[in-house]
C-alpha positions in Angstrom: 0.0 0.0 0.0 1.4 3.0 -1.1 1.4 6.4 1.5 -1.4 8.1 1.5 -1.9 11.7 -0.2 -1.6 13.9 2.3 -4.5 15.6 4.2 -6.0 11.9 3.5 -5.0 8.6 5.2 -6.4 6.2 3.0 -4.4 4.8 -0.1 -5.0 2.0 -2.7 -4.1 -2.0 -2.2 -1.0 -2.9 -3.9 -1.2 -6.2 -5.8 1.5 -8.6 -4.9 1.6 -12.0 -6.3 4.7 -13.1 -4.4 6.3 -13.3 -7.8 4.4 -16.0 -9.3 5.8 -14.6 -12.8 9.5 -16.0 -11.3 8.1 -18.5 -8.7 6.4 -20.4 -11.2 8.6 -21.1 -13.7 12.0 -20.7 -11.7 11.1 -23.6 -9.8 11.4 -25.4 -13.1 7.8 -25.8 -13.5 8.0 -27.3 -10.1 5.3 -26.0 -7.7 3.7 -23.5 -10.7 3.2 -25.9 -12.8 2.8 -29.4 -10.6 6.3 -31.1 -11.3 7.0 -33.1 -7.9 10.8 -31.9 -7.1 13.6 -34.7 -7.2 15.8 -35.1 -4.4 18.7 -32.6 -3.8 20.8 -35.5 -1.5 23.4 -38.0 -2.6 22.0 -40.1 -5.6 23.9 -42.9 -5.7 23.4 -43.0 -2.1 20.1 -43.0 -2.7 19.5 -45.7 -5.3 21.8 -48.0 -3.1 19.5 -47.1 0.3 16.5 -48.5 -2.2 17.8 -52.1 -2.2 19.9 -52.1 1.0 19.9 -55.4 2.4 22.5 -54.5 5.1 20.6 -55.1 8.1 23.5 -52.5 9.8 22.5 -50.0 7.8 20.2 -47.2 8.3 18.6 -45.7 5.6 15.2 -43.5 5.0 13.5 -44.9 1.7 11.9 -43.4 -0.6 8.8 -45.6 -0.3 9.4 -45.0 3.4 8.8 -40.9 2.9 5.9 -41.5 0.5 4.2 -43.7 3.2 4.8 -41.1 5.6 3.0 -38.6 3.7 0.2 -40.7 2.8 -0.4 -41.8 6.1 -0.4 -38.1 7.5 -2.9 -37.5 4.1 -5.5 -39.7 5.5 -5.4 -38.8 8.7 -6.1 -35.2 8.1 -9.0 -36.2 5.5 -10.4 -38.6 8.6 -9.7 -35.9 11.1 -7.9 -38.5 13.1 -5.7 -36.1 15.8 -4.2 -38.9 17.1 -3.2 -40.9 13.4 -2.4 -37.0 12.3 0.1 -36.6 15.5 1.5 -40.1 15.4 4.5 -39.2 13.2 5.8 -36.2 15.3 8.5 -36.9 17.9 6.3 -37.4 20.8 8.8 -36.3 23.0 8.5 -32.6 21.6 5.1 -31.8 23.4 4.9 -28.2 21.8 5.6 -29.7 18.7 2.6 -32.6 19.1 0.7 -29.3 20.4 0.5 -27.4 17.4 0.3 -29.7 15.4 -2.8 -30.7 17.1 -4.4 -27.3 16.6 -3.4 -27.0 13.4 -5.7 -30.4 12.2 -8.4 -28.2 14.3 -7.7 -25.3 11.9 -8.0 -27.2 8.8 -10.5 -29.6 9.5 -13.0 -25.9 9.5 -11.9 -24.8 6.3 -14.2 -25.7 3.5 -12.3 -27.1 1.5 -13.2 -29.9 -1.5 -9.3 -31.2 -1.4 -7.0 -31.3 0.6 -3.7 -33.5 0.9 -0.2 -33.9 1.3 2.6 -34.7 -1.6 6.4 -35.2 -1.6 9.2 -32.2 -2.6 12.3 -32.7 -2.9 14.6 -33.4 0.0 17.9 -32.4 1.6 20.8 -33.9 3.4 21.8 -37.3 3.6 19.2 -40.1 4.1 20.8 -43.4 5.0 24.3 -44.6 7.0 26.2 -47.3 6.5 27.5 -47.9 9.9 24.4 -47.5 11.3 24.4 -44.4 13.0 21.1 -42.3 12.9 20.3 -40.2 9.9 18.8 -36.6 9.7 17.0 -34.7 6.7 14.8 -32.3 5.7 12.1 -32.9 3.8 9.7 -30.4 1.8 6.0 -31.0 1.2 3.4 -29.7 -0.6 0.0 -29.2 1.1 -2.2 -29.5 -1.6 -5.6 -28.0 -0.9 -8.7 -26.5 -2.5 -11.4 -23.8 -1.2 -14.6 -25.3 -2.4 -16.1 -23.0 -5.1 -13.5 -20.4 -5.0 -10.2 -21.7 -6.5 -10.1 -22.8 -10.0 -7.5 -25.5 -9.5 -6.0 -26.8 -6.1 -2.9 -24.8 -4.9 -0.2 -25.8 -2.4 1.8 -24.1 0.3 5.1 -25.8 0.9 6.3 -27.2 4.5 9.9 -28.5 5.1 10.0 -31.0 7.9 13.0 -32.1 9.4 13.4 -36.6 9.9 15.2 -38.2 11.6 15.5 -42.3 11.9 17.3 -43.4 14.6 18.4 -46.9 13.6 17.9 -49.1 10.9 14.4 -50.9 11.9 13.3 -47.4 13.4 10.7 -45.4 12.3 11.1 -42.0 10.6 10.1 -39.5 12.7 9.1 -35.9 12.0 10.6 -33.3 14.4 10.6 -30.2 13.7 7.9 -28.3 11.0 8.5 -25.0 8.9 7.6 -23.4 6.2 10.0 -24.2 3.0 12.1 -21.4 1.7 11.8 -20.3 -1.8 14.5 -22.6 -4.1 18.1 -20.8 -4.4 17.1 -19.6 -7.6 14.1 -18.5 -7.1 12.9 -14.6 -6.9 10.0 -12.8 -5.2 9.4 -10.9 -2.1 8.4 -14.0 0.1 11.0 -16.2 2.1 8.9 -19.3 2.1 6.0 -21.1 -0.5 2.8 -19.5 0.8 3.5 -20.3 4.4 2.2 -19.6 7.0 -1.8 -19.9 6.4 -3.8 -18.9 9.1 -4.0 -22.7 10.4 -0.8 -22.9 10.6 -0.4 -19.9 13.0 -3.7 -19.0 14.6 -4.7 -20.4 18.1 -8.2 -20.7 16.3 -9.7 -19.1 13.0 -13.3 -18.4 12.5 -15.0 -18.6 9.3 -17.5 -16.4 7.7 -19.0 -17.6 4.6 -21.0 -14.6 2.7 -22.2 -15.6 -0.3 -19.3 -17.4 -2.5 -16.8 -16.0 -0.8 -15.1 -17.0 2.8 -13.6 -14.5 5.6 -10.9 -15.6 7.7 -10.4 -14.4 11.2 -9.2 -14.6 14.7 -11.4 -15.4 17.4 -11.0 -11.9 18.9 -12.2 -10.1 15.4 -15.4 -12.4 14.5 -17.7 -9.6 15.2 -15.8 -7.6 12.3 -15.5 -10.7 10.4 -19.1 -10.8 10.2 -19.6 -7.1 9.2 -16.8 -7.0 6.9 -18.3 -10.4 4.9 -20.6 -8.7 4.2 -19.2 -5.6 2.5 -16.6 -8.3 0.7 -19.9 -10.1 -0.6 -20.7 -6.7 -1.9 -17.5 -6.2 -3.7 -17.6 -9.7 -4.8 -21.0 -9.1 -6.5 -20.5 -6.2 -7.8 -16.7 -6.6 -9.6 -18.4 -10.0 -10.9 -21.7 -8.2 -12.3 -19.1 -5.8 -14.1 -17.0 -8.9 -15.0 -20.1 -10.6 -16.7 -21.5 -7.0 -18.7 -17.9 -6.3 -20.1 -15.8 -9.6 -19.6 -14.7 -12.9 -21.9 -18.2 -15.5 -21.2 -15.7 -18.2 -21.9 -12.9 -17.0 -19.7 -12.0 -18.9 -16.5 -12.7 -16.2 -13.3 -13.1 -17.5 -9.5 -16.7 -17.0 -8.7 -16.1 -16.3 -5.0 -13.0 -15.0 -2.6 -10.6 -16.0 0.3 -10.1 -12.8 2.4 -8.1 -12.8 5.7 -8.1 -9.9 8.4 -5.6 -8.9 9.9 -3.6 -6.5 12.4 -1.1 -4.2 11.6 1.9 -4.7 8.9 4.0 -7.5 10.7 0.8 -9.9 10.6 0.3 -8.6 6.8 3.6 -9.5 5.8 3.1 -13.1 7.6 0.3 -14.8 5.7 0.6 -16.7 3.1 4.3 -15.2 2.8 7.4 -14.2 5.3 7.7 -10.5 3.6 8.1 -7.2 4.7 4.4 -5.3 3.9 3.8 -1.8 3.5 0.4 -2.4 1.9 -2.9 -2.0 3.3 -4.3 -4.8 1.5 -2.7 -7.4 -1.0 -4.2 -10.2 -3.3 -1.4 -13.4 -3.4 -1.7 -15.3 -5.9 -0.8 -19.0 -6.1 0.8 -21.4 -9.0 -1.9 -24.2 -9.6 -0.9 -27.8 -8.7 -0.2 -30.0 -11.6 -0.7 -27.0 -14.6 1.1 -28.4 -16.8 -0.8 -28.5 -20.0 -3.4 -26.1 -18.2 -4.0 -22.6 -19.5 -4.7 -21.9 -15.9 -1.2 -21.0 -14.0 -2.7 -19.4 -11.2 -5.1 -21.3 -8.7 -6.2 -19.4 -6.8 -5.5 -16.2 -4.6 -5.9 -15.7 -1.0 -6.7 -11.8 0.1 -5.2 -10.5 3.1 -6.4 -6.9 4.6 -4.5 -5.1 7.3 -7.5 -3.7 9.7 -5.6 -0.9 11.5 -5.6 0.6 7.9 -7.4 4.1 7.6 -9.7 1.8 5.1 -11.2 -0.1 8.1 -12.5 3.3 9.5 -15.6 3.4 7.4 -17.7 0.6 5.3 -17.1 3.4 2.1 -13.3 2.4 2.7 -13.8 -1.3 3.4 -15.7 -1.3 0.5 -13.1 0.3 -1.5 -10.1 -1.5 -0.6 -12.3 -5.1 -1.0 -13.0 -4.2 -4.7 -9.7 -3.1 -5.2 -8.1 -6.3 -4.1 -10.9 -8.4 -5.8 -10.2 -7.1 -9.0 -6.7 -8.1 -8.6 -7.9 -12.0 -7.7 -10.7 -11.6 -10.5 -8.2 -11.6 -13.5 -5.3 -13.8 -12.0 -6.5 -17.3 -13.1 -5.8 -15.2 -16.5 -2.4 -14.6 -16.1 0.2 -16.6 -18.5 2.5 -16.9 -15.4 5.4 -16.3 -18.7 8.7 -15.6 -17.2 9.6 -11.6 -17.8 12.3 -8.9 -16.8 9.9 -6.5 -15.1 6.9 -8.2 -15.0 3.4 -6.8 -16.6 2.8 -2.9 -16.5 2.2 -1.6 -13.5 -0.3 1.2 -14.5 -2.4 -1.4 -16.4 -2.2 -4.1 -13.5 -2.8 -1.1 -10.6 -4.8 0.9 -13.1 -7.6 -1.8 -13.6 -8.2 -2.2 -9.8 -8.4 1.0 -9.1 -10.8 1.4 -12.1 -12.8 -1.5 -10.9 -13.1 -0.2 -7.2 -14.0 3.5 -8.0 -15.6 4.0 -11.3 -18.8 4.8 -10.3 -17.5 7.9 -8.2 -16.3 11.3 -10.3 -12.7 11.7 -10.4 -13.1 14.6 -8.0 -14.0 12.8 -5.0 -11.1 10.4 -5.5 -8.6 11.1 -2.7 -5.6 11.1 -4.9 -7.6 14.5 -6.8 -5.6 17.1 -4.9 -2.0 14.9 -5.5 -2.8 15.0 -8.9 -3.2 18.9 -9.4 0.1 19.1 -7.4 1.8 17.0 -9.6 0.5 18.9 -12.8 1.9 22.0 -11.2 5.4 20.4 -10.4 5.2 20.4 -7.1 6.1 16.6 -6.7 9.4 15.5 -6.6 9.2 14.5 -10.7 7.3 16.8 -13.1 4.4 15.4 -15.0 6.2 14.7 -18.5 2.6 12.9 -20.5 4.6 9.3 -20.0 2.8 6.5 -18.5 4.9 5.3 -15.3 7.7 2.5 -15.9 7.5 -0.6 -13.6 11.4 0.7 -12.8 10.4 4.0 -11.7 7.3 2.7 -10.0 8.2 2.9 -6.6 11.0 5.8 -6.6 11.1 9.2 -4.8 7.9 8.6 -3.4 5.7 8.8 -7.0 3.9 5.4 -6.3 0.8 7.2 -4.7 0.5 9.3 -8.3 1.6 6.7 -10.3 -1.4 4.6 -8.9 -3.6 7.5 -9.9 -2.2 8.0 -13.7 -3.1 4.2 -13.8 -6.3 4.7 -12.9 -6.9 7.7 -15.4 -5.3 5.8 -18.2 -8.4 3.1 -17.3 -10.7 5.9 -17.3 -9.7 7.7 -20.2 -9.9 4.3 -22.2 -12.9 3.1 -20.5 -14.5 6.9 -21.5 -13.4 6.2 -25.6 -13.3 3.1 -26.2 -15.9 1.8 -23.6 -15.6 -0.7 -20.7 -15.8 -4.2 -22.9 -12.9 -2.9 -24.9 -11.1 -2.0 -21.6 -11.3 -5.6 -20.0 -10.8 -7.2 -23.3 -7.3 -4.9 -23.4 -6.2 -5.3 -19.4 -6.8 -9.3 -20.2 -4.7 -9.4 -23.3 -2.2 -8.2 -20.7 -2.4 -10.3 -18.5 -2.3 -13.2 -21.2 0.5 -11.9 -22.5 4.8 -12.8 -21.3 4.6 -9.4 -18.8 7.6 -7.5 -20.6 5.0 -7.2 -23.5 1.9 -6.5 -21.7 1.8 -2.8 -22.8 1.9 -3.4 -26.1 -1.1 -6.8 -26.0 -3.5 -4.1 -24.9 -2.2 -1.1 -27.4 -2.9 -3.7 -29.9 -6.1 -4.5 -28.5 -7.4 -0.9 -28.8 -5.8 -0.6 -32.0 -3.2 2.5 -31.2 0.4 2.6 -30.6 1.9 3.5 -27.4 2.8 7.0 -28.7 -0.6 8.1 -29.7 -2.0 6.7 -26.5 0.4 8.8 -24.8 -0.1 11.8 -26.2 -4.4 11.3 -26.2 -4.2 10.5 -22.2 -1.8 13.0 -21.2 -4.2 15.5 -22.6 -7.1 13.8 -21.0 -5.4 13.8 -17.6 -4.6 17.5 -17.8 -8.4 18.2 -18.6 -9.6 16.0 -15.7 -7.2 17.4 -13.1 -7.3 21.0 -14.2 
């Protein structure tokens, strides 16, 4: 979330996907696209630990691991606490504990999936002379929100085992979330970890419509009046969706939205980053996509309620239609590998549309920034150029540059009407990101030049 234009407080949601455009195909096609990782370890070591017949030798299979996973797959789909607990080191009691409340967690989640698959693994898995072996272990927890995400999506665990002795079992004692691979890029230090369940002494759920509200305990009263504003949003980007958008496109017919408190809880859901937004839509690589025109799953919402937005329902409203949008058109994404990723002012520009275009540019709080920066009185001049995803964020510009996106959404939804403005934001978003700009010029049949030069005299009639 950018800083507020001052006298106001409030400011738009910044879209982060956790750099799904890298994340998805850096990892080789792994998690994006559904590849199970092989393992990192020794693998000659490996292949001999399959048909070890030394009974002095310890070793941690592969059909071992697998069973492991299985086992811990059916327990959570039985809701068996004591089957889902029984491969933790029972000696750990804080471990056996949370672990315990996090079955609780997910067992209230509606999902329509959910299970548990092998990653890759690290360190050495078997020992000759018998001595005890220790690895870590990713895995994927594969899971679906009934009626929300369009394929199943997966947040990525690391587990450290340990076998004591040959005929011992594995034994899982210690749980985290799984860092992003070495070459991976992206804001997040882990795969979409920590969901709520994984962190939350509780979470309650608020279904409104299609769509699901995640809370804590403490903040189910606003759960409940904020589901239904978030219904509202829902409904309405998706009436606006169905007038102007694709029939045959793929779009989520209902939303995950999480509340929280304050920036260090926003920055720890669904990712380990640091925030400075008031809202943010994540989205996540599909399971298995390979063949799929659908990269992106799903997309889990998280809202920061100390925000300025939280002090009215006009601003609750606002920021859930902003960040809705954003989750609206992911599935749509081509999740191609670029340099700088799709164009800002289109991706920012379309929310901001979305959640304000049936309010005159005047009463948008970003008006009086505007007029400043048409006067000079920002720290860059206004030149007639749309904003570079570079530049985005420098000298402080990112609260204007949200509002020239937004204008450049207005002035095309004003000449060449809204179907042609979805139809152009979507051939951007289908298109490898480094070449978004020009999928949409192409779309309203105008170079980037002439667009230029039409909207920068649009924007200083609007703002004069």
């Amino acid at each position: 979330m950018p800083p507020p234009p001052p006298p106001s407080k409030r400011g738009p949601g910044r879209w982060v996907i956790l750099g799904v455009l890298a994340l998805v195909l850096v990892v080789g096609g792994g998690a994006g696209v559904g590849f199970i990782l092989r393992d990192k370890g020794d693998a000659q070591a490996q292949e001999q630990g399959k048909s070890a017949t030394d009974p002095s030798t310890t070793v941690a299979t592969d059909e071992e691991i697998t069973a492991l996973v299985d086992q811990h797959s059916k327990a959570l789909t039985a809701g068996d606490a004591a089957a889902f607990t029984s491969i933790f080191d029972k000696k750990n009691a804080a471990l056996v504990r949370d672990q315990t409340r996090v079955l609780a967690n997910l067992r209230k989640m509606p999902f329509s999936e959910m299970s548990y698959k092998v990653l890759e693994r690290d360190g050495r898995a078997e020992d000759s002379f018998g001595r005890g072996v220790k690895f870590t272990q990713d895995v994927a927890f594969v899971h679906r929100f009934a009626g929300i995400d369009l394929r199943p999506v997966s947040e990525w665990y690391r587990w450290t085992i340990e076998k004591a002795s040959a005929d011992a079992p594995l034994v899982v004692t210690k749980v985290t979330g799984a860092s992003i691979p070495a070459s991976g890029a992206g804001r997040s230090k882990t795969v979409y970890y920590p969901g709520p369940w994984d962190i939350w002494p509780d979470v309650t759920v608020v279904k409104a419509g299609g769509n699901v509200v995640l809370a804590q305990p403490q903040d189910a009263a606003l759960a409940q009046r904020v589901a239904s504003t978030v219904a509202g949003a829902a409904t309405a980007n998706l009436a606006y969706w169905k007038r102007n958008g694709d029939p045959d496109a793929q779009v989520p017919a209902g939303f995950v939205v999480a509340l929280v408190k304050g920036k260090a809880q926003l920055g720890n859901l669904f990712r380990k980053a640091k925030a400075n937004e008031a809202g943010v839509s994540i989205g996540m690589p599909a399971w298995r996509s390979l063949g799929d025109t659908v990269k992106i799953g799903g997309t889990r919402v998280v809202m920061d309620t100390t925000s300025s937005f939280f002090d009215d329902a006009e601003g609750i409203s606002e920021i859930s239609k902003h960040e809705l949008a954003h989750s609206l058109v992911a599935g749509l994404d081509s999740a191609e590998f670029s340099l700088f990723g799709k164009a800002n002012w289109i991706i920012e520009g379309f929310a901001e549309y979305v959640a304000n275009r049936d309010q005159p540019i005047e009463r948008n709080l970003r008006f009086g920034e505007g007029r400043a920066y048409l006067a000079g009185q920002l720290a860059q001049p206004f030149d007639g150029r749309l904003p570079d995803n570079p530049t985005w964020d420098t000298q402080d510009m990112t609260s204007i540059h949200y509002l020239m996106g937004h204008l450049a959404m207005r002035y095309i939804a004003e000449r060449y009407g809204d179907q042609k403005l979805v139809a152009g934001v979507v051939a951007a978003y289908r298109a490898n990101g480094d070449k978004s700009e020009g999928a949409l010029f192409q779309e309203l049949g105008v170079s980037k030049t002439d667009f230029e030069q039409q909207w920068a005299g649009y924007v200083r009639r609007v703002l004069a």
